[in-house]
N, C-alpha and C positions, 0 to 999 in steps of 0.2 A: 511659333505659329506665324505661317506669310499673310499679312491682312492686305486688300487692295482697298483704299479709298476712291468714288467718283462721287466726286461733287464740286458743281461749276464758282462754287460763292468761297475764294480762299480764305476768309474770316471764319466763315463757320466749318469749311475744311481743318484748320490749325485746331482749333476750338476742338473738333472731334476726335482728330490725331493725338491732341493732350491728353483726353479723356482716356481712351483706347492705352497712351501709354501707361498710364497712372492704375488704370486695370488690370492691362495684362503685360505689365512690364517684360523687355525684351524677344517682344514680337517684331519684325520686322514688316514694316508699312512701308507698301509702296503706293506714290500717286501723291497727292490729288493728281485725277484723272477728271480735265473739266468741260470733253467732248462725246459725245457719242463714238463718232471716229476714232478720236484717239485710243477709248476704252476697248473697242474691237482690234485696232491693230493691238493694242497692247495682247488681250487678252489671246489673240493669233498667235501670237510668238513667243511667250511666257508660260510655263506650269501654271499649270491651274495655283489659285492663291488654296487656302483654305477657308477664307471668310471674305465677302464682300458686300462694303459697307455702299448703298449706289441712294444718289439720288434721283425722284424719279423727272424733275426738269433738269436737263441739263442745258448748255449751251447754244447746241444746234439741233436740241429736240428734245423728245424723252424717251428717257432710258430703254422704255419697255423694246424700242425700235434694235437695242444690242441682243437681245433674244433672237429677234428675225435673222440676226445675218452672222450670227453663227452659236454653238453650244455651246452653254456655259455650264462647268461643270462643280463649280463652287455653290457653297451654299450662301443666298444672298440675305440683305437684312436691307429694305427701301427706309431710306432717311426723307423725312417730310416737313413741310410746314404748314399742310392744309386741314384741313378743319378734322377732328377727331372725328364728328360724326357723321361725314364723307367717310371717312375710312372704315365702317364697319362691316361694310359689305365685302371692303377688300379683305379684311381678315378673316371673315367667312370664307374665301374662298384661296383659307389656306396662305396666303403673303402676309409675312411680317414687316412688319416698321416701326419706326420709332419716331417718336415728335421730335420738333427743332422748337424751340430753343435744344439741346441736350443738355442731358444732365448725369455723372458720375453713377446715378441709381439706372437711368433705361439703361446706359452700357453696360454695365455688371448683369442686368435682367435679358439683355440683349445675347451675352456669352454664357447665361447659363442655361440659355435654352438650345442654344446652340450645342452644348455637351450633352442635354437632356432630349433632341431629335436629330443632331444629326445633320446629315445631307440632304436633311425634306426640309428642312428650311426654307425661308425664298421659295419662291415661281419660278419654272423652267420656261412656261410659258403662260402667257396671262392674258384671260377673254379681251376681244376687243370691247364686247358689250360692256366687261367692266371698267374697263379703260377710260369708255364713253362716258359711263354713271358717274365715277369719279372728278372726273373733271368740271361735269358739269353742275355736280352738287358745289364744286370749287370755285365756282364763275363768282368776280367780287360782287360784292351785296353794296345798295346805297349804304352810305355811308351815315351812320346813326349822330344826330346833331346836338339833342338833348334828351333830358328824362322831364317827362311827367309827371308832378309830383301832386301830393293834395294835403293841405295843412289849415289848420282853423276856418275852414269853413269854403276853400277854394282852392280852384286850381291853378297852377304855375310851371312855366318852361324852367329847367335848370340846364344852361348850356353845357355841355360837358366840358370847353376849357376852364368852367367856374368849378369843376370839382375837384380835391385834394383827394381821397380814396371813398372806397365803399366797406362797408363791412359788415356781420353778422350779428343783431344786438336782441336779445330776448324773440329770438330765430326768426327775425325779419331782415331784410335784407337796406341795412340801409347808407345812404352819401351822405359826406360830409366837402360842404364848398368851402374852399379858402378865405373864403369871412368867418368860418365855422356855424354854417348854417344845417340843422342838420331835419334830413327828411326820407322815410320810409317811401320803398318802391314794392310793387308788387309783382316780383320774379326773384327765382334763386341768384345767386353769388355768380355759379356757373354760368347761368342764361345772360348774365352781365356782361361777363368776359369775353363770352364767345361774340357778343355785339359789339364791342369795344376792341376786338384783336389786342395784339400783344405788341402794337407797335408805341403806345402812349400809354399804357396799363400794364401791369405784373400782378399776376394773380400768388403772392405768397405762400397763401395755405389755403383750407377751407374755410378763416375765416376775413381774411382781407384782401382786397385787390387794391391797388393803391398808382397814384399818376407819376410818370415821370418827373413832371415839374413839382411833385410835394416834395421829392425826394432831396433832403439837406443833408446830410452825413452819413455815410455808411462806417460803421465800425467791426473790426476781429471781437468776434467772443468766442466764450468758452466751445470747444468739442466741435471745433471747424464751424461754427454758426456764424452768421454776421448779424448786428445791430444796426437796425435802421431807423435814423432820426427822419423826421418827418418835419417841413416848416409848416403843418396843423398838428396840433395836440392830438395824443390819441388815448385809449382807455386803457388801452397794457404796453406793455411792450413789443416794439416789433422786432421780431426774429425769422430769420433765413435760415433753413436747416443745411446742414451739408451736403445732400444729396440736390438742393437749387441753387448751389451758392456761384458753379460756373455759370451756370444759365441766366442768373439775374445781374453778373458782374458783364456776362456779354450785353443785357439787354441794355445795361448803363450805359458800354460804349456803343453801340448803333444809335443809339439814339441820334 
């Protein structure tokens, strides 16, 4: 299989190109391709790939701009970082993608949908009106400072650099600060994360999301899992399953 990778950010290009191989070992990848430009001439003078993996910012614009100026006749798969639920409307209208971080499980789900439709894949060509929605559901949000909390009788700011992780306890959603202070919020796990981005948080499972700075030890366990020590105590053990284990060992180094 010829795979063309475009995407401007060469960390998380390598990152994808790993994945891809470790999936569909002896495919041949070509690219990272980290211009608009470039991915047009390329794609002018090259066979069509059979898969293309595009992200939709690229360097000197977005992606959607290589549709305009010439046909592409592979089937595409848009690599993202913007908010999941920005993106429902573009999946309604038939474009796939896949979230960044990645991870070993979207590229497997990513190629078997690819066997299971085909060349409708990807967008040949994609509304500007949706273009517009997208983006601007993507426009950054102020930036969330602390939680509100309420305990004995009152209320209190918890700054978010005083928190160590959040997590799930008798199905409330709740923080714990690096004194080990610990206090119920009134929002899902989910509604946490998406306020918090993924740039100082990890959302492990459904039920912990936990801070870059808690993070003390990361260990190998059994069945491709890792063990993550935390410098706050926590109630069980934390575990990474395999299928986030690239995605959280990248978020470690960008940090």
């Amino acid at each position: 299989m010829n795979i063309l990778v475009i995407e401007d950010e060469l960390k998380t290009a390598r990152a994808l190109i790993k994945l891809i191989e470790t999936v569909r070992p002896g495919s041949r990848i070509d690219g990272p391709l980290q211009r608009v430009s470039s991915a047009v001439d390329f794609l002018s003078s090259h066979p069509s790939p059979d898969l293309i993996f595009m992200d939709i910012q690229l360097a000197d614009g977005l992606s959607f701009e290589i549709f305009e100026k010439i046909k592409v006749e592979a089937p595409v798969i848009f690599c993202t970082a913007f908010d999941e639920y920005a993106l429902k409307a573009f999946k309604a209208n038939g474009v796939d993608y896949i979230l960044k971080p990645f991870s070993e499980e979207t590229i497997k789900a990513a190629f078997a949908k690819l066997e299971k439709i085909g060349s409708a894949l990807g967008a040949h060509s994609v509304p500007t009106s949706l273009i517009t929605q997208l983006l601007q559901a993507n426009q950054p949000k102020a930036e969330k400072q602390s939680f509100l909390v309420f305990k004995s009788g009152s209320y209190k700011t918890v700054p978010i650099p005083d928190i160590a992780y959040f997590f799930i306890r008798n199905e409330q959603t709740t923080l714990i600060t690096f004194e080990g202070e610990m206090f119920g919020i009134d929002q899902s796990l989910e509604e946490t994360a998406n306020q918090l981005g993924d740039k100082s948080f990890f959302k492990l499972n459904r039920q912990y999301l936990i801070a870059f700075k808690a993070v003390k030890e990361v260990e190998h366990y059994f069945a491709r899992k890792l063990f993550i020590k935390l410098t706050v105590q926590t109630e069980e053990k934390l575990l990474v399953g395999k299928d986030k284990t690239t995605a959280f060992l990248q978020w470690l180094e960008e940090r």
